[in-house]
C-alpha positions in Angstrom: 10.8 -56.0 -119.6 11.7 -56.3 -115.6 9.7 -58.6 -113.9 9.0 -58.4 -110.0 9.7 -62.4 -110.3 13.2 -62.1 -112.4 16.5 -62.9 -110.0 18.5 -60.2 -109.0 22.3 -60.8 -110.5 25.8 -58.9 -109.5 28.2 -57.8 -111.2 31.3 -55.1 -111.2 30.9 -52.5 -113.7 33.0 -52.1 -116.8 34.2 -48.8 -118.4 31.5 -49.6 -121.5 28.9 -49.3 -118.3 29.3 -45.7 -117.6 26.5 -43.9 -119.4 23.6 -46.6 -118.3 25.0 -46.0 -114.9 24.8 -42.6 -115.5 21.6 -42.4 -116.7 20.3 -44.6 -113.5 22.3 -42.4 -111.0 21.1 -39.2 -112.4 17.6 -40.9 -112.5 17.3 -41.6 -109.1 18.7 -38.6 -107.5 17.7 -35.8 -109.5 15.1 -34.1 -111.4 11.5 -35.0 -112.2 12.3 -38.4 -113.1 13.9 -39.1 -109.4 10.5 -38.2 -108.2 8.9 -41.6 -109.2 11.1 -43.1 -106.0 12.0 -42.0 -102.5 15.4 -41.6 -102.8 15.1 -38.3 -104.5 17.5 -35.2 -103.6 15.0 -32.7 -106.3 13.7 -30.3 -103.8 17.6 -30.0 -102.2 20.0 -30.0 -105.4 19.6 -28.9 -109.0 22.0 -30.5 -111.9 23.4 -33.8 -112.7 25.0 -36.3 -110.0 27.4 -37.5 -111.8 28.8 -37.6 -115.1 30.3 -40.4 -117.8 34.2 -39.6 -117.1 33.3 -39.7 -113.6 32.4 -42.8 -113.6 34.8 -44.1 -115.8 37.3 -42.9 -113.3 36.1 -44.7 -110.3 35.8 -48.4 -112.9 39.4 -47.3 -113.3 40.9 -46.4 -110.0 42.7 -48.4 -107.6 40.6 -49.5 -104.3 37.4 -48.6 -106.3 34.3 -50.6 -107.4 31.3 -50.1 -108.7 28.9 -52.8 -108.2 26.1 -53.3 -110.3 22.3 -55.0 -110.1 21.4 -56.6 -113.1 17.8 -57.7 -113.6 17.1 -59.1 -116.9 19.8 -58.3 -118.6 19.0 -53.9 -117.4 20.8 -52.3 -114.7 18.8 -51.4 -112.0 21.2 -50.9 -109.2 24.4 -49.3 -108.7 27.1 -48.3 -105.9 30.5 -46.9 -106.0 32.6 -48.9 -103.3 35.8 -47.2 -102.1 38.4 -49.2 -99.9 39.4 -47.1 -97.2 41.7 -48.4 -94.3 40.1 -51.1 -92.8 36.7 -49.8 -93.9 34.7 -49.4 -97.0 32.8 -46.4 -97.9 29.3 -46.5 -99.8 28.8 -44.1 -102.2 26.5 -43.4 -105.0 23.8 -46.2 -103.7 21.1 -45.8 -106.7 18.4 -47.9 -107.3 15.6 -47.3 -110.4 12.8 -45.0 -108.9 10.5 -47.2 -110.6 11.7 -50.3 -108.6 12.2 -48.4 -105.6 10.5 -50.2 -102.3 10.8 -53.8 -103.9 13.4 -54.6 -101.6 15.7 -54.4 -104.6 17.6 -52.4 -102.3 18.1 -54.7 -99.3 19.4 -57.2 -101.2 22.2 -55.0 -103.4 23.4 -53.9 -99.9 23.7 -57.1 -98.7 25.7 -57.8 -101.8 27.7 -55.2 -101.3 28.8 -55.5 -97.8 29.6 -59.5 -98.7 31.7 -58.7 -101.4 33.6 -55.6 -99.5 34.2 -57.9 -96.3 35.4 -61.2 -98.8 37.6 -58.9 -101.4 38.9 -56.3 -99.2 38.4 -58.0 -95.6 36.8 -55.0 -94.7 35.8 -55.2 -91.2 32.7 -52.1 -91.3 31.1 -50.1 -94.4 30.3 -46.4 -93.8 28.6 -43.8 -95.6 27.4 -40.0 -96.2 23.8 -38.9 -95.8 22.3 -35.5 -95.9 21.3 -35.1 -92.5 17.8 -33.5 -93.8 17.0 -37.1 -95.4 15.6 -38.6 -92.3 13.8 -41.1 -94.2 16.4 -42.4 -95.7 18.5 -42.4 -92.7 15.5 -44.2 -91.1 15.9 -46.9 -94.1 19.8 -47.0 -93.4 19.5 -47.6 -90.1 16.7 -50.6 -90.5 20.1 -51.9 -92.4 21.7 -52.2 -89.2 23.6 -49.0 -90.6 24.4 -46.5 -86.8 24.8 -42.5 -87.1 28.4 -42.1 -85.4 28.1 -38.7 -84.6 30.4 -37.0 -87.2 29.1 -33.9 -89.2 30.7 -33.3 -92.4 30.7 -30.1 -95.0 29.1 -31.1 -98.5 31.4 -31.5 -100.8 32.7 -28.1 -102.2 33.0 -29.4 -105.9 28.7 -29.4 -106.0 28.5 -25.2 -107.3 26.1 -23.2 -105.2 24.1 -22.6 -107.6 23.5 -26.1 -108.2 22.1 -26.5 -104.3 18.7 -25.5 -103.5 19.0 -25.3 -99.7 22.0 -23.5 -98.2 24.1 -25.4 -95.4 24.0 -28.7 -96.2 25.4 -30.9 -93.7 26.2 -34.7 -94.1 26.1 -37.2 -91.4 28.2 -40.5 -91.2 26.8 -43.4 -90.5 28.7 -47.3 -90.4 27.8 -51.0 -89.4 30.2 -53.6 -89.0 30.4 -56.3 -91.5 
């Protein structure tokens, strides 16, 4: 049982991790379950978020990382890390919907932006967001995370039929480490 009181732990994932992280990705994004939090994409996409080979892939892959928030021995955090250039880019951020607003959050992206900028020397951390989530943007940007202006398509690989609003447009957003 998770305990508000419990420290917080970090770890990178391992290919054995996939399915819990899976399960807590697909859990905090979609479907009914990804109601119970505020990071919920429900009433804008349909279908999983990611799957198990998907993940396995980005344990596996060169200037990848997914970093993990362990609480009692559970996972309740997780975020794909990608080394790009000088940057890193945050992808994936999940936390459980049940722990959402706990400032679980806050503390996993600190973690993460510490352990981009010691093993990469990444000098910034940037991100997608849909540009119709403007709370979460709002909760990025109390992160220290600025919009930069750029508009990008949603990725083409998410079917149509998958996506329950039409034109979905991303915005980046970055802070320097």
């Amino acid at each position: 049982m998770t305990t508000d009181t419990s420290p917080l732990n970090f770890r990178l994932a391992r290919k054995a991790d996939a399915d819990d992280i899976v399960t807590l990705v697909n859990s905090a994004y979609r479907g009914d379950s990804s109601r119970a939090g505020w990071t919920t994409e429900a009433d804008l996409l349909t279908g999983v978020r990611v799957q198990a080979e998907d993940v396995r892939e980005l344990i596996e892959t060169e200037g990848s990382m997914i970093l993990l928030c362990v609480r009692d021995g559970e996972i309740v955090g997780s975020v794909n890390l990608l080394k790009t250039e000088d940057k890193a880019y945050l992808g994936m951020f999940a936390v459980n919907p049940q722990l959402q607003g706990a400032g679980i959050g806050k503390q996993f992206m600190q973690a993460a932006e510490a352990l981009v900028k010691k093993e990469w020397q990444s000098r910034a951390m940037w991100m997608t967001v849909i540009t119709s989530r403007h709370e979460l943007i709002a909760y990025y940007e109390r992160r220290g995370y600025q919009r930069t202006g750029r508009l990008v398509p949603f990725p083409a690989e998410v079917p149509e039929e998958c996506r329950l609003v039409k034109d979905i447009v991303m915005e980046e957003l970055e802070k320097a480490l």
